[in-house]
C-alpha positions as CSV (number, residue, x, y, z in Angstrom):
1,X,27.2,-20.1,-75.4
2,X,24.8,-17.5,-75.6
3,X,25.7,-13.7,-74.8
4,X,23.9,-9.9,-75.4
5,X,25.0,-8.3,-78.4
6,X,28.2,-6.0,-78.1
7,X,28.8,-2.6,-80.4
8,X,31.6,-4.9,-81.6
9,X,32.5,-8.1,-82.1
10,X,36.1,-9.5,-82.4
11,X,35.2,-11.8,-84.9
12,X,38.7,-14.9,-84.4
13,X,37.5,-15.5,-80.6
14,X,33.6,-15.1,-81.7
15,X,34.6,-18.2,-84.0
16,X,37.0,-19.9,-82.0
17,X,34.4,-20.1,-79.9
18,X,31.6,-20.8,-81.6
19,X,30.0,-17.9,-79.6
20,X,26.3,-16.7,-80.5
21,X,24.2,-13.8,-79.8
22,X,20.6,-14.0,-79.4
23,X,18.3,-11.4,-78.2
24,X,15.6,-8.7,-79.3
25,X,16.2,-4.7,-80.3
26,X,13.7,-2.4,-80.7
27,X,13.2,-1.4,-84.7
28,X,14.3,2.3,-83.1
29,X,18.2,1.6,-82.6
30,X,18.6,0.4,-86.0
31,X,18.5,3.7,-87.6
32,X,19.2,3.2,-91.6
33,X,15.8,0.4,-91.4
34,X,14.0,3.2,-89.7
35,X,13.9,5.8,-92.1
36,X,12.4,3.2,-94.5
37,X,9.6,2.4,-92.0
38,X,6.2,4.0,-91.6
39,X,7.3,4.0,-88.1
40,X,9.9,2.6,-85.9
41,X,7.7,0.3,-83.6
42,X,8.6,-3.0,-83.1
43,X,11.0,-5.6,-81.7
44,X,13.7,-7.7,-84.2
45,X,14.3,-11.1,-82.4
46,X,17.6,-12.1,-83.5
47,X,20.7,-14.7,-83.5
48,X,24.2,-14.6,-84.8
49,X,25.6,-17.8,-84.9
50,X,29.7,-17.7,-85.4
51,X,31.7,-20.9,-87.2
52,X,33.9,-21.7,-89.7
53,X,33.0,-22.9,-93.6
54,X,34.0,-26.1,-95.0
55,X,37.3,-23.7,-96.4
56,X,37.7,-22.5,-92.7
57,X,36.8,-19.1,-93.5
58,X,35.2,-17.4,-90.9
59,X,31.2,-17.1,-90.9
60,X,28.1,-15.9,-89.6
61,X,24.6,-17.2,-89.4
62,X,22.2,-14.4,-89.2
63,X,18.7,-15.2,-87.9
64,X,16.2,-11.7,-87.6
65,X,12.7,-12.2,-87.6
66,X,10.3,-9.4,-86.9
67,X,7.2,-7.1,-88.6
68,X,8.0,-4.0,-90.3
69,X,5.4,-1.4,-90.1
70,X,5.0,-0.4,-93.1
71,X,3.1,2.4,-95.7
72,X,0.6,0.4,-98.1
73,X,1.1,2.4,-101.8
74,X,-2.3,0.9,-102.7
75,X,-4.6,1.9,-99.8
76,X,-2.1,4.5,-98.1
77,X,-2.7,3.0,-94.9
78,X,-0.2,1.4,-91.9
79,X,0.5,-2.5,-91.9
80,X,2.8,-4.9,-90.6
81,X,4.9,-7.3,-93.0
82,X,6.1,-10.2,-91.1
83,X,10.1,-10.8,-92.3
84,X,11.7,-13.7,-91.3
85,X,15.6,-13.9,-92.1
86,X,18.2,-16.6,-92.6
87,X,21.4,-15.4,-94.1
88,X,24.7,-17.1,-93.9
89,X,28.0,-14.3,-94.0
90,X,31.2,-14.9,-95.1
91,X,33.3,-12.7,-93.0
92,X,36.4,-11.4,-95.3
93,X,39.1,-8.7,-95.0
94,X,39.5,-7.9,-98.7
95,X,36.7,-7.4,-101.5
96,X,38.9,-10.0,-103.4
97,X,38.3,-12.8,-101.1
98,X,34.7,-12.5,-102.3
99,X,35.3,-15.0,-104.7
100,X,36.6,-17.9,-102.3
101,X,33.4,-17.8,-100.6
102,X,31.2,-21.4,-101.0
103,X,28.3,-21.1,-103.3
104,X,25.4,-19.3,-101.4
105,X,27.4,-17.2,-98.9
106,X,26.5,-13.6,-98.6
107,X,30.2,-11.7,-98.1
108,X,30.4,-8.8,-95.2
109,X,34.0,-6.9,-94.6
110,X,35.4,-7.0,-91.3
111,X,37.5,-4.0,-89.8
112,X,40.7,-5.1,-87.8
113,X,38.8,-8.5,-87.3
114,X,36.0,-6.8,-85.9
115,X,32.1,-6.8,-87.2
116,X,29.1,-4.4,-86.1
117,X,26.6,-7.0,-85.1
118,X,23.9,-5.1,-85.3
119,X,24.9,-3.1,-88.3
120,X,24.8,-6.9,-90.1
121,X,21.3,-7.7,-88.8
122,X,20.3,-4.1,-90.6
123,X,21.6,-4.5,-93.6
124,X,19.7,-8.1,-94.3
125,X,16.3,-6.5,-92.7
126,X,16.9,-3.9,-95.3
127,X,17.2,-6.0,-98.0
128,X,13.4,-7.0,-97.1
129,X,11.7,-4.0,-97.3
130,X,10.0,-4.1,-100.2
131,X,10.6,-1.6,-103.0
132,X,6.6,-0.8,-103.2
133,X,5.0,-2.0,-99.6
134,X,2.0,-3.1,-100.6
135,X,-0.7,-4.8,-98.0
136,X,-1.0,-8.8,-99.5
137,X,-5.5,-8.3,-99.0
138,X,-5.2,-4.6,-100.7
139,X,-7.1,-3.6,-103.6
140,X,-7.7,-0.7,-105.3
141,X,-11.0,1.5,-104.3
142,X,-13.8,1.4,-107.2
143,X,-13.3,4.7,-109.0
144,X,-17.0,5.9,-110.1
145,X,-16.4,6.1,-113.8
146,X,-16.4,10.1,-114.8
147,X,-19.1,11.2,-117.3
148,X,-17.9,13.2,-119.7
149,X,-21.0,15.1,-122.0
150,X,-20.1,15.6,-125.4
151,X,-20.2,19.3,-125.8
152,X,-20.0,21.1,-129.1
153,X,-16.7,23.2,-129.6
154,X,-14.7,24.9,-132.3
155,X,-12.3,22.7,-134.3
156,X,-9.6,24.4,-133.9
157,X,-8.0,23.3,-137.7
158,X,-11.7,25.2,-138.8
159,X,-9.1,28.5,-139.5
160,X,-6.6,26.4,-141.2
161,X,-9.3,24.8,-143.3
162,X,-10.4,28.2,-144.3
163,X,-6.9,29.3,-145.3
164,X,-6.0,26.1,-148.0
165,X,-9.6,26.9,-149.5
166,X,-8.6,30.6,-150.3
């Protein structure tokens, strides 16, 4: 069953009922990824898809793909870095639970059973901005190499020289 994404999600019926969300937002309403962006234009298509793990914990599957707009550090110039995201969330009430998660589940804590749907779908976009954007074709511009003409100056030890001599 496929529904629009709520400011909450009660996360026992999501999974009881194997609900998922699928949709689009614009890169503008998710406001922490924003400030990382060159600019917040753009559309995330995403999914959450809600279950149970093979320990019956309750999950998430989070699907987000999209192109961040992005500041190249090499060529200072706009580009777009295509981002496609497949995380699996074990949904847990207490930071100790962490550890009863199977092997390659990311943990997310719930509040009163609830989850911010598209606060989770942030914070994995987040995690693939890269640290320096960098276009993959960029190079460095030739730099002209400087010529430097040797000019005649005054060693400046010439005094100190002077001084050990008398």
């Amino acid at each position: 069953m496929s529904a629009l994404l709520p400011d909450r999600i009660e996360v026992e019926r999501a999974v009881a009922t194997g609900r998922v969300y699928e949709g689009v937002l614009p890169l503008a309403r998710l406001e922490r990824l924003a400030g990382m962006l060159h600019d917040a234009s753009g559309e995330v298509r995403y999914a959450l898809r809600f279950d149970r793990t093979a320990m019956h914990h309750p999950m998430v599957t989070v699907e987000a793909d999209t192109a961040l707009p992005l500041l190249c550090q090499t060529t200072l110039e706009r580009y777009e870095q295509p981002v496609s995201v497949r995380s699996r969330i074990g949904l847990i009430v207490r930071e100790e639970q962490e550890s009863g998660l199977p092997e390659g589940f990311e943990p997310a804590l719930m509040e009163d059973g609830r989850v911010d749907p598209q606060a989770l779908i942030e914070d994995e976009l987040i995690l693939m901005v890269p640290v320096v954007p960098r276009k993959p074709d960029a190079s460095l511009p030739a730099a002209e190499e400087p010529v430097v003409e040797a000019e005649e100056r005054p060693n400046p030890f010439a005094a100190l020289a002077a001084l050990k001599k008398g």
